[in-house]
C-alpha positions in Angstrom: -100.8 -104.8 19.2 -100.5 -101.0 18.7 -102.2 -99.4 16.1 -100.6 -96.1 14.7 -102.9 -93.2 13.8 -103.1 -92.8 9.9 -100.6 -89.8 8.7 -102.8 -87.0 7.4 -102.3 -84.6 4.7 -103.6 -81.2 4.0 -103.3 -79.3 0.5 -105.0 -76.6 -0.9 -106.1 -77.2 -5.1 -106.7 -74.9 -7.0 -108.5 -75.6 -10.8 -109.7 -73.7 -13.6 -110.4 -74.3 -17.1 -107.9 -72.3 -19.8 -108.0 -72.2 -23.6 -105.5 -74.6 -24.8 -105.8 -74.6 -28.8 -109.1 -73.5 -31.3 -112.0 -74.7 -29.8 -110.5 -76.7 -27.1 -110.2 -76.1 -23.1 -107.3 -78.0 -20.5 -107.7 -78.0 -17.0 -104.9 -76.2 -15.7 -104.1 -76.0 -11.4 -101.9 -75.7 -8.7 -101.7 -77.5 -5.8 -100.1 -76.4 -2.2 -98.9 -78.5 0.7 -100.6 -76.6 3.9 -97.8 -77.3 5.8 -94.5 -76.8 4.2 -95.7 -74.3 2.1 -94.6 -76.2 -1.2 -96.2 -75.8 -4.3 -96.7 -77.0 -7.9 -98.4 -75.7 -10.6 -99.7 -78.2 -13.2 -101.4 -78.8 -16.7 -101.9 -82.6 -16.5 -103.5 -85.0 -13.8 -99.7 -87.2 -14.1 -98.3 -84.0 -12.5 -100.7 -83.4 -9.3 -100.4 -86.8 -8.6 -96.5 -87.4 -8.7 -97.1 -84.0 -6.6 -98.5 -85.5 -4.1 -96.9 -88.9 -4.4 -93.6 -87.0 -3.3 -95.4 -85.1 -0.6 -96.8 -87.9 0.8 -93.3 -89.8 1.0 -91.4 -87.3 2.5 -93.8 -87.1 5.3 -93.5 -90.6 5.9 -89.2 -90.5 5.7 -90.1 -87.7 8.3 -92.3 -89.1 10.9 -90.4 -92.3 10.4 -86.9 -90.5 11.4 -88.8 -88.9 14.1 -89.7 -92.1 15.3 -86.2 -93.7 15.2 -85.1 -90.4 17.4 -87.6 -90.8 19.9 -86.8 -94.4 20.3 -83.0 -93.1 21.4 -84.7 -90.9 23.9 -84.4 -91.8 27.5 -88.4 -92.5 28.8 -89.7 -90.7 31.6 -90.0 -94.4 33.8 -86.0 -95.7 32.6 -83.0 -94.8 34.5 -81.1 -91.8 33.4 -77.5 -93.1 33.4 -75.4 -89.7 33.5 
């Protein structure tokens, strides 16, 4: 049995505290996908996560088309029927 390599991810976050109200500080961000060049800026931990939820799909509805295309491909050792 083949084992497939683990999909990896690369983002760049970015945090920093802001005044929110009197006497209070938020975290506020913004998070980047290194690759596609996508990017979200956020207030609240729900956000960065569906963030990277979605990012994190869509590379695996990628990789899995890519698959299905290379499966159609003719292999190097099969017959070429032209």
């Amino acid at each position: 049995m083949t084992q497939e390599p683990p999909h990896t991810h690369l983002f760049v976050l970015r945090l920093w505290q802001a005044d929110a109200q009197e006497d209070s500080l938020e975290y506020r961000g913004r998070v980047q996908h290194v690759l596609n060049g996508e990017t979200r800026h956020f207030r609240d931990w729900g956000t960065l996560i569906e963030f990277l939820a979605i990012q994190m799909e869509r590379s695996k509805d990628s990789c899995n088309q890519f698959d299905k295309e290379a499966d159609n491909r003719p292999n190097e050792n099969q017959e070429r029927r032209d």
